[in-house]
PAZA-337402 format. One record per residue: residue in one letter; x, y, z of N, C-alpha, C in turn. Coordinates in steps of 0.001 Angstrom, whole numbers, padded with zeros to 6 digits, always signed. Layout:
<nodes>
AXYZXYZXYZ...
</nodes>
This chain:
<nodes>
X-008468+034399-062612-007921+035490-061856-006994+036279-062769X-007345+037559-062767-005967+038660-063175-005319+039438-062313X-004449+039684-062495-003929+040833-061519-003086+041046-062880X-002780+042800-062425-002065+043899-063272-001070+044512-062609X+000231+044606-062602+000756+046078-061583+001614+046846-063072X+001622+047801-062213+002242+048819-063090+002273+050336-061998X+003513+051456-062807+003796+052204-061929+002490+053436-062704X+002736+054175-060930+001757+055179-061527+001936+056327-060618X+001489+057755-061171+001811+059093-060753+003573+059004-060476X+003984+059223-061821+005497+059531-061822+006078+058457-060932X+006029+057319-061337+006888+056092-060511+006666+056127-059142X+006262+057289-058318+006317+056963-057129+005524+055767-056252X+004275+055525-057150+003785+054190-056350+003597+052940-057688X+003083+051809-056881+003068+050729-057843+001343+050854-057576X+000717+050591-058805-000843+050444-058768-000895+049149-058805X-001888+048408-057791-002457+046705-058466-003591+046585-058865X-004018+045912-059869-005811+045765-060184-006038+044063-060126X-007195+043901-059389-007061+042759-059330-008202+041880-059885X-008848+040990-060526-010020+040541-060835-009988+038798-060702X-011657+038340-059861-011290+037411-059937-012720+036524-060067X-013149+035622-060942-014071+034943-061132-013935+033444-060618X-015491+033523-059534-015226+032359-059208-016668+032135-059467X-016887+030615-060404-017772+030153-060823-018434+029123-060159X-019912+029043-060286-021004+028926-059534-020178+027339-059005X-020720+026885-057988-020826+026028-057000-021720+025627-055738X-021828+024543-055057-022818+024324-054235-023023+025079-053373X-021754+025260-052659-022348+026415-052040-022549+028452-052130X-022494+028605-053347-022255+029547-053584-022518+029705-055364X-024285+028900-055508-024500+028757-056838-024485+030112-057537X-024428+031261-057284-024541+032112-058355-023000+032791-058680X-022097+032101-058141-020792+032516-058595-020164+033944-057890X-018964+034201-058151-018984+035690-057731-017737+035866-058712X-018059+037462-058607-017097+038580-058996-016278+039353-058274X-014982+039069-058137-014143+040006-057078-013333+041286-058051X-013627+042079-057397-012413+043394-057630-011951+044458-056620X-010492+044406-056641-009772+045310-056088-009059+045902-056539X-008413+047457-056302-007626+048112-056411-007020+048736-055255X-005492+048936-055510-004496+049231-054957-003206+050062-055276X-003261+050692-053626-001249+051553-054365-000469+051521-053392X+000653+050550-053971+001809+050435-053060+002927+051434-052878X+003062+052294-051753+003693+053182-052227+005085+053230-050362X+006160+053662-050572+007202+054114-049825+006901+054762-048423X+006594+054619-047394+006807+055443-045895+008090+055626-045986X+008698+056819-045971+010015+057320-045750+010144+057751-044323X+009315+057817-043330+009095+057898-042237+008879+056572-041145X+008587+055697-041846+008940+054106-041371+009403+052889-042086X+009833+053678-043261+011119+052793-044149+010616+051457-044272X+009197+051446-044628+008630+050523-045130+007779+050912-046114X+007307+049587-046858+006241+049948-048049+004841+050046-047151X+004027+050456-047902+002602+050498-047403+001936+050188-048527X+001082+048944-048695-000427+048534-049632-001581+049233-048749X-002152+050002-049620-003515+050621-049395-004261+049941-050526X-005227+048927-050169-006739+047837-050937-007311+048367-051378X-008439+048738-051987-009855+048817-051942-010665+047839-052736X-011662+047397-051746-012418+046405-052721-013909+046601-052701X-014253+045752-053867-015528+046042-054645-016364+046123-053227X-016516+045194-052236-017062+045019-051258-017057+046128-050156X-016343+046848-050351-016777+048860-049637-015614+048481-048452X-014706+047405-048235-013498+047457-047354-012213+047851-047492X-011454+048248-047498-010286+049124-047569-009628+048492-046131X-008016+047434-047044-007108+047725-046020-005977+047853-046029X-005441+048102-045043-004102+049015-045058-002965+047794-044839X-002443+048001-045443-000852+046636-045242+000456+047483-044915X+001003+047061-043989+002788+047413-044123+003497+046486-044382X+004883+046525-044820+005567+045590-045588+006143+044860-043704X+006384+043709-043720+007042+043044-042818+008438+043347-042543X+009044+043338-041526+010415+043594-041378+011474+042290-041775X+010892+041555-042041+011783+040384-042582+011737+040201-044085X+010944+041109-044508+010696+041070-046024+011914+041327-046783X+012356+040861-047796+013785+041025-048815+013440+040965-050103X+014072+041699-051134+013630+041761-052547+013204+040534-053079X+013298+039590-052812+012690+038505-053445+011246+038060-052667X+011161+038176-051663+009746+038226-050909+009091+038818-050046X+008456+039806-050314+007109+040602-049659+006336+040387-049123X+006371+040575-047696+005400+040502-046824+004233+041409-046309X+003211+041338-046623+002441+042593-046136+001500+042005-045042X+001184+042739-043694+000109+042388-043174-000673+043647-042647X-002278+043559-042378-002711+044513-042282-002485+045335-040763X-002088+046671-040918-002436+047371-039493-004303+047903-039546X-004952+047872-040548-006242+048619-040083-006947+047775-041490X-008280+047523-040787-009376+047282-042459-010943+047444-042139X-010988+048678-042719-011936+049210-042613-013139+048772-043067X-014575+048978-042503-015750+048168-042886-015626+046571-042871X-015552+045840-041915-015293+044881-041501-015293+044624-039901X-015930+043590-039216-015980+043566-037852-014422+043600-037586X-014516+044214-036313-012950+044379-035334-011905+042681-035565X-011155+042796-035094-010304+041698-035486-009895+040532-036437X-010511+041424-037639-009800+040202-038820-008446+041229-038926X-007635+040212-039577-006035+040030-040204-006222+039641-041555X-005331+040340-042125-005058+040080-043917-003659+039844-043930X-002856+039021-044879-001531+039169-044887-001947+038722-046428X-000786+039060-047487-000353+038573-048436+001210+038955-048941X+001712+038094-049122+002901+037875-049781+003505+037557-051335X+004110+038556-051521+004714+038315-052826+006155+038055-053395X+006007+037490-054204+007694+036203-054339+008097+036761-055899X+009363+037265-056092+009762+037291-057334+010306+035741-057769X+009728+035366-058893+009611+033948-059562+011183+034730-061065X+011341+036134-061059+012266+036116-062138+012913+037492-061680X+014072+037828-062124+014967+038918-061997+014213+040307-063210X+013530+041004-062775+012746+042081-063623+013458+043815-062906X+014641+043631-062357+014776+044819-062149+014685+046231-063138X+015191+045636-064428+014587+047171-065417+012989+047374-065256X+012169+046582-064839+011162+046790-064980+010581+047139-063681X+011117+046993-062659+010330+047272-061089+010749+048779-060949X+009493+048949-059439+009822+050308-059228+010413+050541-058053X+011465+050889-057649+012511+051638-057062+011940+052821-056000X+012174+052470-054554+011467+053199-053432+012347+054478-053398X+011528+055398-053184+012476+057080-053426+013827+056799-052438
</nodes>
């Protein structure tokens, strides 16, 4: 697995790229290839972050940050995901493991 972030279009959002190889097995002998891309970017209108997905698989979904979320852990779960039957849920969460503030990006 890789994942990348980095800022993009003048700091205002964070881009993620994500790649992930999972090698052949019984049930799933020919292995697969995952990829997604993403931009996390500021609602200044609901003072939350928003992850917008897209993946190799033609689904796109939309995350808002959780209201219990705090700089050290990020909560996202999905309000909408498109191309996919009605009622799945996505959540993922992210944990700062080190203090990188010169390096993070800063919500307008």
């Amino acid at each position: 697995m890789r994942r990348e972030y980095g800022r993009a279009l003048k700091s205002k959002f964070i881009r993620a790229v994500n790649r992930s190889e999972y090698l052949p097995q019984e049930k799933n002998p020919k292995g697969e290839i995952h990829e997604d891309e993403g931009f996390v970017g500021f609602d200044r209108a609901r003072k939350r972050l928003v992850f917008r997905q897209f993946h190799v698989e033609g689904f796109v979904n939309t995350y808002v940050e959780e209201a219990d979320s705090t700089p050290a852990k990020i909560v996202f779960t999905t309000e909408a995901i498109e191309n996919i039957p009605t009622g799945f849920r996505a959540r993922e969460t992210y944990i700062a493991i080190s203090d990188s503030k010169s390096r993070g990006v800063n919500a307008p």
